[in-house]
LOBA-666651 format. One record per residue (C-alpha): residue number from 1; x, y, z. Coordinates in steps of 0.2 Angstrom, whole numbers, plus 5000, padded with zeros to 4 digits. Example, Ala and Ser with C-alpha at 12.3 -4.5 7.8 and 13.67 -1.06 7.14 Angstrom:
<lumkes>
<lumke i="1" c1="5062" c2="4978" c3="5039"/>
<lumke i="2" c1="5068" c2="4995" c3="5036"/>
</lumkes>
This chain:
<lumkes>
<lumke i="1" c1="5091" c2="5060" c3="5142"/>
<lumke i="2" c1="5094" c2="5041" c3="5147"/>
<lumke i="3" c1="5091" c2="5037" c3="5128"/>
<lumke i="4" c1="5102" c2="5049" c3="5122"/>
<lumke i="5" c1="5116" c2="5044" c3="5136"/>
<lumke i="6" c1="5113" c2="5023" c3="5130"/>
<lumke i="7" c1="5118" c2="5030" c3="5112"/>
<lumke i="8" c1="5132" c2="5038" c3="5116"/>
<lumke i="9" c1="5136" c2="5025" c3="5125"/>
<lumke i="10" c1="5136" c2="5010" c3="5112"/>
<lumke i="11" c1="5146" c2="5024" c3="5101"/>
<lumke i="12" c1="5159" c2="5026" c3="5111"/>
<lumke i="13" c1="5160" c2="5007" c3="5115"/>
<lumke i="14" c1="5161" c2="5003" c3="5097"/>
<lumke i="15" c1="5174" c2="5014" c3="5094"/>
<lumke i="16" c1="5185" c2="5008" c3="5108"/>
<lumke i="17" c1="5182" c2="4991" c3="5099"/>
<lumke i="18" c1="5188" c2="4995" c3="5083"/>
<lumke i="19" c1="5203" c2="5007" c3="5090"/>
<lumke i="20" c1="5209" c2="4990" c3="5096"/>
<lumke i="21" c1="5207" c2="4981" c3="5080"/>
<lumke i="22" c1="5215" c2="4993" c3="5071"/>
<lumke i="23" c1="5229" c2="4996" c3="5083"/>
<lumke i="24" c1="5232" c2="4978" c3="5080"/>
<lumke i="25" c1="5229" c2="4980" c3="5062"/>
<lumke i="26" c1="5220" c2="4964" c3="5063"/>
<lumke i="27" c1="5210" c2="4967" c3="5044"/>
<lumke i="28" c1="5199" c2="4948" c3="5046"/>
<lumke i="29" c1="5193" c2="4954" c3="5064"/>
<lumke i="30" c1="5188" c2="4971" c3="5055"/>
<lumke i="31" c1="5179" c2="4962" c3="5042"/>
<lumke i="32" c1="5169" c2="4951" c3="5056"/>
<lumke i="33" c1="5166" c2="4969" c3="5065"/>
<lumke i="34" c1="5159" c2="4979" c3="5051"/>
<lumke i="35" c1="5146" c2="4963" c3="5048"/>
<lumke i="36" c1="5141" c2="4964" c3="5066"/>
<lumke i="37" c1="5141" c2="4983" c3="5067"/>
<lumke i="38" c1="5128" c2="4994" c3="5061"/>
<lumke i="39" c1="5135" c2="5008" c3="5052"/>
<lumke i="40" c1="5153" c2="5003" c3="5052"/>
<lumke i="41" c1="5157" c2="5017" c3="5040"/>
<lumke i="42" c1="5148" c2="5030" c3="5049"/>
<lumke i="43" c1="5162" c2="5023" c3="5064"/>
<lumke i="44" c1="5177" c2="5022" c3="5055"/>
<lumke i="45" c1="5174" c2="5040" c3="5047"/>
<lumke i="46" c1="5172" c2="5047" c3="5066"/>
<lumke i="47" c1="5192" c2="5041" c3="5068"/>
<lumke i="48" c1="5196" c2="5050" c3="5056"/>
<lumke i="49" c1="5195" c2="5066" c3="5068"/>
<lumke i="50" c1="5206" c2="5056" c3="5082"/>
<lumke i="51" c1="5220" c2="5066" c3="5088"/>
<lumke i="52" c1="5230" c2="5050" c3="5084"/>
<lumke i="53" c1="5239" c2="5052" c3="5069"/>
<lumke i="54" c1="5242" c2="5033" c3="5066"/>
<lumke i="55" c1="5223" c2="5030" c3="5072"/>
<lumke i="56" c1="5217" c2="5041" c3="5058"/>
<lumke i="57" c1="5227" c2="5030" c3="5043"/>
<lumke i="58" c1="5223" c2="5013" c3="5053"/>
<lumke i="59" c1="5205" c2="5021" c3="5052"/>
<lumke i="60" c1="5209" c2="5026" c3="5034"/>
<lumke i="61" c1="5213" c2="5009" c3="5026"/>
<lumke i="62" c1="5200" c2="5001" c3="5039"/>
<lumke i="63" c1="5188" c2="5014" c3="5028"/>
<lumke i="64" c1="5194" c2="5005" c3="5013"/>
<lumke i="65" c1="5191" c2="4988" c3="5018"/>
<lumke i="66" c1="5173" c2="4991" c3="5025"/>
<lumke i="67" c1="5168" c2="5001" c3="5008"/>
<lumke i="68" c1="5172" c2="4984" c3="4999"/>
<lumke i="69" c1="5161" c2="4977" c3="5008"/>
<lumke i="70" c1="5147" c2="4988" c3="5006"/>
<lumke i="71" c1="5151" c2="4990" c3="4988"/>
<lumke i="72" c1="5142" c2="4973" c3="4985"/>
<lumke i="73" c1="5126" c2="4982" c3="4990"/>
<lumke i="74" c1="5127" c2="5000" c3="4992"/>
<lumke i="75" c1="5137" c2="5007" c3="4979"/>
<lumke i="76" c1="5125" c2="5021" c3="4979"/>
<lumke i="77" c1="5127" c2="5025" c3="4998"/>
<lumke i="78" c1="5147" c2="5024" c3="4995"/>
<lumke i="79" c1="5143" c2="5036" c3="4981"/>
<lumke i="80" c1="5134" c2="5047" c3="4995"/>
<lumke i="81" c1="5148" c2="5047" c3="5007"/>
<lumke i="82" c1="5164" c2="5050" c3="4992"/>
<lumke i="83" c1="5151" c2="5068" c3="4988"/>
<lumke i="84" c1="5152" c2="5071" c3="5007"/>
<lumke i="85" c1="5172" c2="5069" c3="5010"/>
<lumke i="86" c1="5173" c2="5082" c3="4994"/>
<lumke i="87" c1="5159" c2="5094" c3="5002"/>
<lumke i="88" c1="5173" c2="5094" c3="5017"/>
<lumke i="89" c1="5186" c2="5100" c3="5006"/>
<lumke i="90" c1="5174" c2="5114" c3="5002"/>
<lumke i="91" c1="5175" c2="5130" c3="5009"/>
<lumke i="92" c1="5157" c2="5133" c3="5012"/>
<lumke i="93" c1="5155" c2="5118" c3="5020"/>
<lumke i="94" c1="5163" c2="5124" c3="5037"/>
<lumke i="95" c1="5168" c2="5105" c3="5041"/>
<lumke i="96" c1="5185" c2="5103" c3="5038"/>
<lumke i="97" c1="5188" c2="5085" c3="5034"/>
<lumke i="98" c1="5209" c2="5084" c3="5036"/>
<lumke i="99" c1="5207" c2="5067" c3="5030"/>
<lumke i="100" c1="5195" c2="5069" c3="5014"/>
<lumke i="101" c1="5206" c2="5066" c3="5002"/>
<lumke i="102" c1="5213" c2="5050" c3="5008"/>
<lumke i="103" c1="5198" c2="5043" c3="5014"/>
<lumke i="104" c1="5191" c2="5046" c3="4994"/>
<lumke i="105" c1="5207" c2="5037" c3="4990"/>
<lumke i="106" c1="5204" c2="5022" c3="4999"/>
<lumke i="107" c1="5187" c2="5020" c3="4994"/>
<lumke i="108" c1="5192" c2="5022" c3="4975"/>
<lumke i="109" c1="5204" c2="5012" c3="4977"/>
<lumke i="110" c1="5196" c2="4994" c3="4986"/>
<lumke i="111" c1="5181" c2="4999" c3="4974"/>
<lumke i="112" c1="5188" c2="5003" c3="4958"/>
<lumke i="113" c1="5171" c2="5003" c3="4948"/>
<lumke i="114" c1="5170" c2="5023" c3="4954"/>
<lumke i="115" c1="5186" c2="5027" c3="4949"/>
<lumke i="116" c1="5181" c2="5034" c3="4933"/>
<lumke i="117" c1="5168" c2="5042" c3="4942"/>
<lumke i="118" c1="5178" c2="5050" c3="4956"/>
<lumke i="119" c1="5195" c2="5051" c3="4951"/>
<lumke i="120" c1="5196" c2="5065" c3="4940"/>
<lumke i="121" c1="5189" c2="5077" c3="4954"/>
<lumke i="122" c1="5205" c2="5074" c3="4966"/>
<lumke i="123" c1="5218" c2="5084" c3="4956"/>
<lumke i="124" c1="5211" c2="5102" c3="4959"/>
<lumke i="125" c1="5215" c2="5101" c3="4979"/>
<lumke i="126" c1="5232" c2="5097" c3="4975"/>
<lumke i="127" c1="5233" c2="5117" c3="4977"/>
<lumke i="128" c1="5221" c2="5118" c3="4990"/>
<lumke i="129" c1="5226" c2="5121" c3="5010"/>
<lumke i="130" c1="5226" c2="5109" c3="5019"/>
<lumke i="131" c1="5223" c2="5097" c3="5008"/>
<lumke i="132" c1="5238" c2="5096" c3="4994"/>
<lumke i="133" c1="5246" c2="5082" c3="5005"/>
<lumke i="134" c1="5234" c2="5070" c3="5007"/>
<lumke i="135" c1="5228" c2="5073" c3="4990"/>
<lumke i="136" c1="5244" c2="5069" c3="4984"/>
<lumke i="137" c1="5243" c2="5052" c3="4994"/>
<lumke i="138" c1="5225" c2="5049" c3="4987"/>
<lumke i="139" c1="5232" c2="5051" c3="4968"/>
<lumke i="140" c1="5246" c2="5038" c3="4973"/>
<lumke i="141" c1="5236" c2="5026" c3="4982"/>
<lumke i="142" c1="5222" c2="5025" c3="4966"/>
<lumke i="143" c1="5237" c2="5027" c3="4953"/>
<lumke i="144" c1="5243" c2="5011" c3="4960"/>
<lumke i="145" c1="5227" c2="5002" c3="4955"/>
<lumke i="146" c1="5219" c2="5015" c3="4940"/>
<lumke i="147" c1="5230" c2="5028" c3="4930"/>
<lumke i="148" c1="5221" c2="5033" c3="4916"/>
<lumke i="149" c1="5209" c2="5047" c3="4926"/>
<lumke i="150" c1="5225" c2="5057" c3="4930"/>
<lumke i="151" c1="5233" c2="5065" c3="4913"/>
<lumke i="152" c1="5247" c2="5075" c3="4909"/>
<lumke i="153" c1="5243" c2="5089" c3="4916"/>
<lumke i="154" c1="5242" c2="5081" c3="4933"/>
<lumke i="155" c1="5261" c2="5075" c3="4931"/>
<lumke i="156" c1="5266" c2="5092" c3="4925"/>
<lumke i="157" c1="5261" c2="5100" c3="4941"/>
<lumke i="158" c1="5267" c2="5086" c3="4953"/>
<lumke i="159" c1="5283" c2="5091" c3="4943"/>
<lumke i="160" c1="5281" c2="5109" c3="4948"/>
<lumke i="161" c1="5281" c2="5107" c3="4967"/>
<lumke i="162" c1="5295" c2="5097" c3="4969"/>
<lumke i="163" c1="5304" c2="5111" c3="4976"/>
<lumke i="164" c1="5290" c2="5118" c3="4987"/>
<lumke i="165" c1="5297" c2="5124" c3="5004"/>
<lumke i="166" c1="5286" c2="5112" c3="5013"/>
<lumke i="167" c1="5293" c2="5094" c3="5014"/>
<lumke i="168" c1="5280" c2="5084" c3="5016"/>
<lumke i="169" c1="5274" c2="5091" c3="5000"/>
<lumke i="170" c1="5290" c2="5088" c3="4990"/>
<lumke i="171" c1="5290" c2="5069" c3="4998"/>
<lumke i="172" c1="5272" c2="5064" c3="4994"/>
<lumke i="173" c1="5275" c2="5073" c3="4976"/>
<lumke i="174" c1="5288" c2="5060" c3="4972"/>
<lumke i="175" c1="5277" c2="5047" c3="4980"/>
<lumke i="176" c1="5264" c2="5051" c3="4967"/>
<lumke i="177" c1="5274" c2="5052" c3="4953"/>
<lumke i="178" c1="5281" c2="5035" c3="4957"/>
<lumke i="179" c1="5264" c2="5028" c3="4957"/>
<lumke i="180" c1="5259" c2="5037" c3="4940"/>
<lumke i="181" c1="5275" c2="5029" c3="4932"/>
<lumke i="182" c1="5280" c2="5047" c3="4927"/>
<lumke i="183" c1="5296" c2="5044" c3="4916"/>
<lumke i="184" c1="5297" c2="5063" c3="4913"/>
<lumke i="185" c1="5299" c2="5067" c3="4930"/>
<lumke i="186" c1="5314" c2="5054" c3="4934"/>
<lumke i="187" c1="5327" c2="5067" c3="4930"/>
<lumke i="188" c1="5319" c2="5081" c3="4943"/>
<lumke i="189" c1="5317" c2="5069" c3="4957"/>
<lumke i="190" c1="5333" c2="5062" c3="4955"/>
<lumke i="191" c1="5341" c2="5079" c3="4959"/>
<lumke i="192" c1="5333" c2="5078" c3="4974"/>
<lumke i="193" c1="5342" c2="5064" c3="4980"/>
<lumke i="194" c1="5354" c2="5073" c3="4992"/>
<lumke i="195" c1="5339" c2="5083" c3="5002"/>
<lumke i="196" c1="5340" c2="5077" c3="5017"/>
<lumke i="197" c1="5323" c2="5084" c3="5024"/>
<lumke i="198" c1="5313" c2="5072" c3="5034"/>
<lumke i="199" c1="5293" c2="5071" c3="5032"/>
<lumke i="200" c1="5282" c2="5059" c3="5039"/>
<lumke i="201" c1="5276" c2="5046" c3="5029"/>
<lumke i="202" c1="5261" c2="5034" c3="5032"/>
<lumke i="203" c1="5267" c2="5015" c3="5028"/>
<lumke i="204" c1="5254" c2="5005" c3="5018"/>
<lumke i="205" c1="5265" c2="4989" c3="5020"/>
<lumke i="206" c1="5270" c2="4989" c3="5038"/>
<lumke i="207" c1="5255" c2="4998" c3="5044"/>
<lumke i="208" c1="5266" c2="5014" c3="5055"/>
<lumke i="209" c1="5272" c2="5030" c3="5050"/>
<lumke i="210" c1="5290" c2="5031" c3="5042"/>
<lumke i="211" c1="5301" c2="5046" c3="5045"/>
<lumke i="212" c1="5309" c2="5046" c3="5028"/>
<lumke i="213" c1="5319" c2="5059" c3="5020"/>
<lumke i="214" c1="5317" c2="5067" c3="5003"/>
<lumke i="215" c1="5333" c2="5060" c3="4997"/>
<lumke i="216" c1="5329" c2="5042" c3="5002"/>
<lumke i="217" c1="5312" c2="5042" c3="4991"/>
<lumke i="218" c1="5321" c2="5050" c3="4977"/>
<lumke i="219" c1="5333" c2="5038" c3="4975"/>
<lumke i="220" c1="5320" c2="5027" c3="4975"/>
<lumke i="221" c1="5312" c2="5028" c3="4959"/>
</lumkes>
């Protein structure tokens, strides 16, 4: 019992040394603690479940970062974990992973030799609860780097839920399309321009999450 209390213990101290290197979005330090840390992704994913909302992106991009690392040499374990985050977005596997999608997005995306591997396999969720948002975010955040795993047919239904009821899916819709350089939908976001809807919008630039209104992203592109 005294083992298993020490364990939990050094977990729970590690975390509480990350949470304040990525509330201070510090990305050297991070580097310094994932070469100290054994495991540093089996850490980070544990953030993905806090009930913080900006704790789970910090921990998103921090997720990133360390697979970059590990990349050099353990592509096959990174491999291992991308299968796992898709196994949570399975309906058998009883483990909802809310974050799954983004998390596969930020490791494709700081490790872009399993792009072509992985990328392809992101489109289908963008019609599956709960996961059309963050799959959305995923698409954009890899597009950024690597467009040619997302085809036509992935624009075209982006296209199509641009008027879903949900907000957060019209706003990431356009987010993804921006990303994908989707000339064909410029028109239909651009009628958008006077929603006025407000979604919540994780900031990769400034690191905090944007209250941003459809209109505002729209006019955008």
């Amino acid at each position: 019992m005294a083992e298993s209390n020490q364990l939990s213990g050094g977990m729970r101290s590690r975390k509480e040394a990350i949470i304040k290197i990525l509330l201070a979005r510090d990305f050297t330090e991070l580097k310094l603690w994932a070469q100290q840390t054994r495991n540093p992704l089996r850490v980070m994913n544990s953030l993905l479940f806090d009930n913080n909302p900006l704790i789970c992106y910090r921990a998103l991009e921090g997720l990133g970062i360390i697979a970059a690392l590990e990349a050099k040499d353990n592509l096959e374990g990174l491999r291992k974990l991308i299968r796992s985050f898709f196994w949570m977005m399975n309906d058998e596997s009883g483990n909802v992973g809310w974050y799954a999608p983004e998390a596969i997005g930020e490791i494709l995306r700081n490790v872009p030799e399993l792009i072509a591997e992985y990328g392809h396999m992101l489109p289908p969720f963008l019609i599956e609860e709960p996961f059309e948002k963050g799959t959305r975010i995923a698409i954009a955040r890899v597009a950024e780097i690597d467009k040619a795993c997302f085809d036509k047919p992935v624009i075209k239904k982006l296209i199509q839920t641009l008027n879903d009821p949900a907000p957060n899916i019209r706003g990431t819709s356009i987010i993804a399309l921006k990303a994908l350089g989707a000339e064909e939908a410029r028109e239909q976001v651009r009628a958008l321009a006077d929603d006025n809807a407000i979604f919540n919008s994780y900031n990769f630039v400034t690191g905090e999450i944007d209250q941003i209104t459809i209109g505002k992203l729209a006019s955008d592109i």
